[in-house]
MARFI-321509 format. One record per residue (C-alpha): chain; y, z, x; residue number from 1. Coordinates in steps of 0.5 Angstrom, whole numbers. Layout:
N
SITE   chain       Y       Z       X     n
SITE       A       Y       Z       X   NUM
...
// end
This chain:
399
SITE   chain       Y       Z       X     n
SITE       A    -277     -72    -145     1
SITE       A    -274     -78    -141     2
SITE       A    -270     -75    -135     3
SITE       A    -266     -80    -132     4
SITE       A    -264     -79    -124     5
SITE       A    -258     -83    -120     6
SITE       A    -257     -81    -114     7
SITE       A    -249     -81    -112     8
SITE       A    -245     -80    -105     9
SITE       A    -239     -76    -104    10
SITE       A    -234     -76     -97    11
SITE       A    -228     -71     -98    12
SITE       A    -223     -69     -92    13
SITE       A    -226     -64     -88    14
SITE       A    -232     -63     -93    15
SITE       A    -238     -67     -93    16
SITE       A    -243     -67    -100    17
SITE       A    -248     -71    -102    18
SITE       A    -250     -70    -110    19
SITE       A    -256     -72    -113    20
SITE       A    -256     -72    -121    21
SITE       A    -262     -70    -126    22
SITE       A    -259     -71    -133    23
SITE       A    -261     -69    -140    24
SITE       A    -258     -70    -147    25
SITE       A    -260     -64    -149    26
SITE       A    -262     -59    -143    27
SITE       A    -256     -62    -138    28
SITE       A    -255     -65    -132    29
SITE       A    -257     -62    -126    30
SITE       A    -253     -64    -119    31
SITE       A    -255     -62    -111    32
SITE       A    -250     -62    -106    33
SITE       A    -249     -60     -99    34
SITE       A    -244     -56     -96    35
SITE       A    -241     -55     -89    36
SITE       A    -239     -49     -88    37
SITE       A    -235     -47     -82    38
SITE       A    -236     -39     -84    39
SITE       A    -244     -39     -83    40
SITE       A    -242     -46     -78    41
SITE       A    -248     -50     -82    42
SITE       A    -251     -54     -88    43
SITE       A    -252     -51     -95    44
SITE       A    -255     -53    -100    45
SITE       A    -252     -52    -108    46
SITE       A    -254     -54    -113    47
SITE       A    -250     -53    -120    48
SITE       A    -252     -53    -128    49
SITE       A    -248     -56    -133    50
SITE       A    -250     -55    -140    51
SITE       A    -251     -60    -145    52
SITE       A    -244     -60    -148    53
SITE       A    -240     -60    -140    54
SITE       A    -239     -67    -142    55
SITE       A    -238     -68    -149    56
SITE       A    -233     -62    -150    57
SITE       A    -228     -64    -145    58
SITE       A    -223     -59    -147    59
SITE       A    -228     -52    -145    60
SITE       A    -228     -49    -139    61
SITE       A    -234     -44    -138    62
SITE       A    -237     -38    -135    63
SITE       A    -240     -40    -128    64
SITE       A    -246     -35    -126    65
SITE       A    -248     -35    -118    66
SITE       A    -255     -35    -116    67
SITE       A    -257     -32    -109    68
SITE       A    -264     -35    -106    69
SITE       A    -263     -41    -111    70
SITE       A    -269     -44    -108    71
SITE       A    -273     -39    -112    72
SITE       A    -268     -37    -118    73
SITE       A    -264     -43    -119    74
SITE       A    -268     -44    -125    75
SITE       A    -268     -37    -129    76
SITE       A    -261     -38    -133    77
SITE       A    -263     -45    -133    78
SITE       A    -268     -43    -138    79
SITE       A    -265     -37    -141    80
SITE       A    -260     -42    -144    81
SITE       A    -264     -47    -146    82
SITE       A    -269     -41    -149    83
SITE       A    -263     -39    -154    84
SITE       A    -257     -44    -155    85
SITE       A    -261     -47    -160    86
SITE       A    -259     -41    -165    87
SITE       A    -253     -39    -162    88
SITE       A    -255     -33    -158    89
SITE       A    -252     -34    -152    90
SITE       A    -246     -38    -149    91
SITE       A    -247     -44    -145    92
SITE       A    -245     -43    -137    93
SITE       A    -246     -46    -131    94
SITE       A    -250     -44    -125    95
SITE       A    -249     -44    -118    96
SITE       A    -255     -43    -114    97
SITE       A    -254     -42    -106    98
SITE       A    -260     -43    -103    99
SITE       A    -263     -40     -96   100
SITE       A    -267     -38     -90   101
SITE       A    -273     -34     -91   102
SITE       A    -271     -32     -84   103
SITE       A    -264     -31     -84   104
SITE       A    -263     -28     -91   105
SITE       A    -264     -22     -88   106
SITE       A    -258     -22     -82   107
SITE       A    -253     -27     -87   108
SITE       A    -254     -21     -92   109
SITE       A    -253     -15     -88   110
SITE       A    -251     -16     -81   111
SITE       A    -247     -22     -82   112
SITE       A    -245     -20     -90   113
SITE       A    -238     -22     -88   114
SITE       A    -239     -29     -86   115
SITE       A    -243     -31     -92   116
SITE       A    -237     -27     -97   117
SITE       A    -232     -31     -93   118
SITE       A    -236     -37     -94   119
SITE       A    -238     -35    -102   120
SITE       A    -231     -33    -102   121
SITE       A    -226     -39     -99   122
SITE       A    -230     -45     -99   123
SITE       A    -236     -44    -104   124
SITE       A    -233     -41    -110   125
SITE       A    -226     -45    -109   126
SITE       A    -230     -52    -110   127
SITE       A    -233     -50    -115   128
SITE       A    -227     -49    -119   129
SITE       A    -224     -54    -116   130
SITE       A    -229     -60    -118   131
SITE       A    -231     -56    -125   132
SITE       A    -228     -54    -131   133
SITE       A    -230     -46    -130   134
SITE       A    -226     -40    -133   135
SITE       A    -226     -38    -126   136
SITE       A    -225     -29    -124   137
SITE       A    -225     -29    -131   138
SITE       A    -233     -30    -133   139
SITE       A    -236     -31    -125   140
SITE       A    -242     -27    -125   141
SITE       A    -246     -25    -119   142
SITE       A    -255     -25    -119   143
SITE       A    -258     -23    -113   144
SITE       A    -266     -20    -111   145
SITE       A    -267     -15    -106   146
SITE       A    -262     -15     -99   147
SITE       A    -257     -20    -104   148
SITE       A    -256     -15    -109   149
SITE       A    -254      -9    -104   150
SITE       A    -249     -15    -102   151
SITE       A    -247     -15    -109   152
SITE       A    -246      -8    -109   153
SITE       A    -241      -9    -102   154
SITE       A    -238     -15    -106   155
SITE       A    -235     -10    -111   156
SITE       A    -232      -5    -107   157
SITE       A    -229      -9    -101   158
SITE       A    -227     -15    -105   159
SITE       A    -225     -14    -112   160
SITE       A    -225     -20    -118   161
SITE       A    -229     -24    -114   162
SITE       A    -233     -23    -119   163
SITE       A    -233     -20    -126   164
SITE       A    -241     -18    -128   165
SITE       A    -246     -16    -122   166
SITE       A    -254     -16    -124   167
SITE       A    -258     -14    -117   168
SITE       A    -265     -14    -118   169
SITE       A    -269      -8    -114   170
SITE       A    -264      -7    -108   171
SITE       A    -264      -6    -102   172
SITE       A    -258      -3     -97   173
SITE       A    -255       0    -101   174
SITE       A    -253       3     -94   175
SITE       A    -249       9     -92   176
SITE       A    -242       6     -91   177
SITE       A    -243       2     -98   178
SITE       A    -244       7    -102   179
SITE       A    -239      11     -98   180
SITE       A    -234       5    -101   181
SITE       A    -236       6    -108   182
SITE       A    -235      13    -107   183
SITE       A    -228      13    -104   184
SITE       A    -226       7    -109   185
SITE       A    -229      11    -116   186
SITE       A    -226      17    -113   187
SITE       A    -219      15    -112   188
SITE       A    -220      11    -119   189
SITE       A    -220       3    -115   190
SITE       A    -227       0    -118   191
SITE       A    -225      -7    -120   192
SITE       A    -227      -8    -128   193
SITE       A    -234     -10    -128   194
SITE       A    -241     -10    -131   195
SITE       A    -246      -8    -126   196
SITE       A    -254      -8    -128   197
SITE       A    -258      -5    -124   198
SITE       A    -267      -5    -124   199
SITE       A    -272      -4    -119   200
SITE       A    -280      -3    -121   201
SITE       A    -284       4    -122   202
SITE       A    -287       2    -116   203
SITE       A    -280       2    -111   204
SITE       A    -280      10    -110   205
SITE       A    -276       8    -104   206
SITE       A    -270       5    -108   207
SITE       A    -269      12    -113   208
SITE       A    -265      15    -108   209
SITE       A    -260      10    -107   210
SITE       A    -260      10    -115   211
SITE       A    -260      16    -117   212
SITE       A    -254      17    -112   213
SITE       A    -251      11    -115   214
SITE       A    -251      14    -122   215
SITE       A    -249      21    -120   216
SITE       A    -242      19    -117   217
SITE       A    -241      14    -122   218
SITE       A    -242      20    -126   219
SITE       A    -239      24    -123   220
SITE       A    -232      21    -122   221
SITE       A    -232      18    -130   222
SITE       A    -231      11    -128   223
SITE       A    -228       7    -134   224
SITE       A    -227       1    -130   225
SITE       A    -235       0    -128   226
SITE       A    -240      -1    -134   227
SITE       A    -246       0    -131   228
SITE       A    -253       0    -132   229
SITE       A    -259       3    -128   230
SITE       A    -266       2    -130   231
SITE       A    -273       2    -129   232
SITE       A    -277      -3    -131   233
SITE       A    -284      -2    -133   234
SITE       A    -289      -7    -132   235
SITE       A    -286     -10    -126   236
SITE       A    -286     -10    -119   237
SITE       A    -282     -11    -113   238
SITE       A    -282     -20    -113   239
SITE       A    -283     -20    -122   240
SITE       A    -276     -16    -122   241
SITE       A    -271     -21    -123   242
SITE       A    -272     -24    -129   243
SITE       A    -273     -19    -134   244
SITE       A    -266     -17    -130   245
SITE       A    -262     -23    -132   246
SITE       A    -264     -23    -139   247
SITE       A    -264     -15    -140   248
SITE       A    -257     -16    -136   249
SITE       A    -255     -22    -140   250
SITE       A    -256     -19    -146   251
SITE       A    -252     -13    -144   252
SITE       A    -246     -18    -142   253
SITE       A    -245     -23    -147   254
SITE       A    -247     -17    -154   255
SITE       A    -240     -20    -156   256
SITE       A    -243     -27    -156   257
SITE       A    -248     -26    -162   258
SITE       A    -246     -28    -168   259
SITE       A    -247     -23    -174   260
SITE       A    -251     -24    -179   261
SITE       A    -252     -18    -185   262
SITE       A    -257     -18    -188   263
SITE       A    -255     -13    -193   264
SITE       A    -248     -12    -196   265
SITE       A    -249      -4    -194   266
SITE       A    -249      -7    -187   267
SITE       A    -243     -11    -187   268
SITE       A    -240      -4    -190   269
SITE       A    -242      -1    -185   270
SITE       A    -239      -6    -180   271
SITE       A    -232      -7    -183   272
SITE       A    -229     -10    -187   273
SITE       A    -227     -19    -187   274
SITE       A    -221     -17    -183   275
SITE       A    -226     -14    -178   276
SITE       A    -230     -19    -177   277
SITE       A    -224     -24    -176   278
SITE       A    -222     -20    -171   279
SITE       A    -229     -20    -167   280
SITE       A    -229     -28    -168   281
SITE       A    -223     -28    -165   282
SITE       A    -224     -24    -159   283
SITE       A    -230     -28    -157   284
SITE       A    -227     -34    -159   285
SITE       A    -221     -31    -153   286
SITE       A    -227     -29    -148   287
SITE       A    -231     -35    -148   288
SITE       A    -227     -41    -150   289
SITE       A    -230     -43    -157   290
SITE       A    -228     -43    -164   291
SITE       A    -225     -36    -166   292
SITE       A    -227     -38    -174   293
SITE       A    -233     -33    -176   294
SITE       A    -239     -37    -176   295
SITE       A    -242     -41    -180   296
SITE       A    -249     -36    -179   297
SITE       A    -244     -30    -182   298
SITE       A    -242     -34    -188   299
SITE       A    -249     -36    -190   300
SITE       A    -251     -28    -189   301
SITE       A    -245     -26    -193   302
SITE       A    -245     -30    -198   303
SITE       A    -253     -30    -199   304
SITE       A    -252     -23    -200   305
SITE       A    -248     -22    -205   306
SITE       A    -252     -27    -209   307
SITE       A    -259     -24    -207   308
SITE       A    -255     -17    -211   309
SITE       A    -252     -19    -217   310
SITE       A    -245     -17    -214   311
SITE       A    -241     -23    -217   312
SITE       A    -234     -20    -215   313
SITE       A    -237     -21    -206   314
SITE       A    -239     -28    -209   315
SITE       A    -233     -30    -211   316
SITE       A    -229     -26    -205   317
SITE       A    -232     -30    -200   318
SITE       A    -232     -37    -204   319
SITE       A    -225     -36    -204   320
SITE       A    -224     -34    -197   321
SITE       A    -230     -40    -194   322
SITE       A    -229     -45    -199   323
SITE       A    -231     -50    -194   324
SITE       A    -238     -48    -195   325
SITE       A    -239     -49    -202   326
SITE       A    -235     -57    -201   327
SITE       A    -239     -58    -195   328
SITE       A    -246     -56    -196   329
SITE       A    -251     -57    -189   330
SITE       A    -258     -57    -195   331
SITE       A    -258     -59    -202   332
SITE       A    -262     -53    -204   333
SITE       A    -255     -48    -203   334
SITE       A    -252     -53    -207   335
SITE       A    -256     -52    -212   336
SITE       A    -257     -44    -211   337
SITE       A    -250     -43    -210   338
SITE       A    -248     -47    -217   339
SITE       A    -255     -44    -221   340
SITE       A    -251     -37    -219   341
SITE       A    -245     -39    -221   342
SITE       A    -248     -42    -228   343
SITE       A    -252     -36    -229   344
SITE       A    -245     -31    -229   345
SITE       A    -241     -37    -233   346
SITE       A    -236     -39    -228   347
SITE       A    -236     -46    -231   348
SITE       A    -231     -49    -227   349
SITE       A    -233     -47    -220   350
SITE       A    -241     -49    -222   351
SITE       A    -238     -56    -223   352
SITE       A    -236     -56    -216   353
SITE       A    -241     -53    -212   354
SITE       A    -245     -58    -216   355
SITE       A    -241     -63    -215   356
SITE       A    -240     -62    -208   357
SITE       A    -246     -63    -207   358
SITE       A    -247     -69    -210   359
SITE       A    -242     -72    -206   360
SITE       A    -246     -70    -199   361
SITE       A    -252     -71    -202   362
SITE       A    -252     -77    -208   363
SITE       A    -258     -79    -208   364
SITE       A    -261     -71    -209   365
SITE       A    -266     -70    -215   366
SITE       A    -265     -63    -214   367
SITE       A    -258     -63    -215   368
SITE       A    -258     -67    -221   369
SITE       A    -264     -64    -224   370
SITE       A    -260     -58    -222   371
SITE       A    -252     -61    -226   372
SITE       A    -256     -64    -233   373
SITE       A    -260     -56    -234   374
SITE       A    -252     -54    -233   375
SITE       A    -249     -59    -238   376
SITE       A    -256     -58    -243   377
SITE       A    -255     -50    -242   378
SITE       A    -248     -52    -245   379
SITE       A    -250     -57    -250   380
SITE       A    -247     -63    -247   381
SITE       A    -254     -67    -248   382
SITE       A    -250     -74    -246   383
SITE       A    -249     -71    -239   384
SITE       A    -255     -67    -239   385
SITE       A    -259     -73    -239   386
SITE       A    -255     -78    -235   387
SITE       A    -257     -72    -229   388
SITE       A    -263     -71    -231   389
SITE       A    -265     -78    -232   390
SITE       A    -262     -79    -224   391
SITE       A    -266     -73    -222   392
SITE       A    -272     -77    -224   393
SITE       A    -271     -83    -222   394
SITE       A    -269     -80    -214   395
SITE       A    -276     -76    -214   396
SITE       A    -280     -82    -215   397
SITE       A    -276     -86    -209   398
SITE       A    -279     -80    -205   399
// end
């Protein structure tokens, strides 16, 4: 794959940046720029993704996920959505890395949290929204290894909706006056609405006291407003964490997002009826600023259903209900499955024009033909049986 980089130089009032743009037709575009900060009173390098559609889709605004220790993890939800946008299975987001000082990161995310949430929190995550099209406090969540996840846990309490959804990654400091304020604000019913995911290794025995304390007031007051997870995960260690924390995390965060697929009609009973799904599509159309219409994965698997079990009554519902799909086949084999199951329960006219619907998307298809002129033979119209099947095998030797 071919990458194309330009380099551009931007001057702004009282913020200075210079970008740096890797760009990709199909895994993005990737710009570098740095910040001068007067809350931490240096230089900070950022680095943000845009997906693929960024450019392309004008009118969408999108989730924006901030990454601490971006020189290191940066490139973790990068891959995450590459890995499954092709099926849909996660929502395109951008990524914010922030990257940091080995050497400082201990005081800036502890000693002085104050200075870089003043920085994360006035200039940083304003700028991103500002320049980029964001679904800002809506969908901004937060990534953070070690000291940056205990930051997280103070970012929540003290300084609520700055961010929706916290995945913190074996953390350290979850100190006395932090937890003291997750307390107060569980207790008192204040906890902003969240998702927090919360890992650590078997090997961080010294992080299961913090943990359990966690869970137990959490528990322990009934909080409704924090969805919360703690988990351990087996197999890794203190420095492998973080992956598996973005995914599992993720997975948890966007479950809304994952398009329905049934593979038997029982389980599209059990789920609900039409009228259920509609309303999950449009809920996920609302929270993530896509098409509220149900998938067109979701009408396969229905369809497909009720023809694999012989139960014409869903057939025809669902044909009724999307019939876009039988007028616009994506392959010519659905074109002819669907018209054959039609024929076989003599619903004539709606056989027809799925084969025909076919044709018109695939004219030069020799399964459809051969499909149409059986019908028309079946029928005992020989004249248009054979002028079907005569295209049928002039078509087939063209391939």
């Amino acid at each position: 794959m071919r990458h194309s980089i330009v380099l551009l130089f931007f001057f702004c009032f009282s913020l200075a940046y210079s970008y740096a743009q890797t760009t990709s037709e199909k895994v993005g575009v990737i710009q570098n720029f740095s910040l001068n900060s007067n809350h931490l009173g240096e230089q900070r390098n950022i680095e943000v993704y845009l997906p693929p559609s960024y450019e392309t889709t004008k009118e969408k605004s999108y989730p924006v996920m901030y990454v601490l220790d971006g020189q290191e993890y940066f490139l973790h939800p990068v891959t995450y959505q590459r890995m499954l946008r092709f099926k849909d299975k996660t929502p395109e987001f951008i990524v914010v890395g922030i990257s940091s000082d080995r050497r400082k990161r201990r005081k800036l995310y502890y000693e002085d949290a104050q200075k870089f949430i003043g920085f994360l929190k006035e200039e940083l995550i304003p700028q991103v929204d500002q320049k980029y099209r964001t679904l800002k406090e809506k969908e901004r969540s937060f990534l953070g290894w070690e000291m940056a996840a205990g930051l997280g846990l103070e970012i929540y309490t003290e300084h609520p909706n700055t961010f929706n959804a916290f995945l913190l990654s074996s953390p350290t400091h979850f100190t006395q006056k932090r937890m003291v304020a997750l307390n107060e604000s569980a207790k008192n019913n204040r906890l902003p609405k969240a998702f927090m995911y919360v890992t650590k290794a078997p090997e961080e025995i010294y992080l299961e006291k913090s943990l359990l304390k966690m869970d137990s007031l959490l528990n322990k007051h009934k909080s409704t407003s924090l969805d919360w997870k703690i988990e351990n995960l087996a197999g890794e260690d203190h420095y492998s964490t973080s992956l598996k924390t973005l995914n599992n995390g993720l997975h948890i965060h966007f479950n809304d997002y994952n398009t329905l697929r049934f593979y038997t009609l029982k389980e599209y009973d059990d789920f609900g009826d039409l009228e259920t799904i509609k309303r999950y599509y449009k809920h996920r159309g609302e929270r993530y600023g896509i098409s509220p219409d149900v998938h067109r994965t979701t009408k396969h698997f229905l369809i497909y259903n009720a023809m694999k079990e012989e139960n014409l009554k869903r057939f025809e519902m669902y044909a009724q209900e999307f019939p876009e799909y039988f007028q616009h086949p994506r392959l010519e084999v659905w074109a002819v499955r669907f018209g054959d199951f039609f024929a076989k329960h003599n619903k004539d006219k709606q056989a027809i024009e799925t084969y025909n619907a076919g044709l018109r998307k695939f004219p030069t298809s020799s399964s459809i033909h051969k499909a149409l002129g059986t019908y028309y033979k079946n029928k005992g119209n020989q004249q248009l049986a054979d002028v079907h099947l005569k295209k049928a095998i002039e078509y087939a030797k063209k391939k």
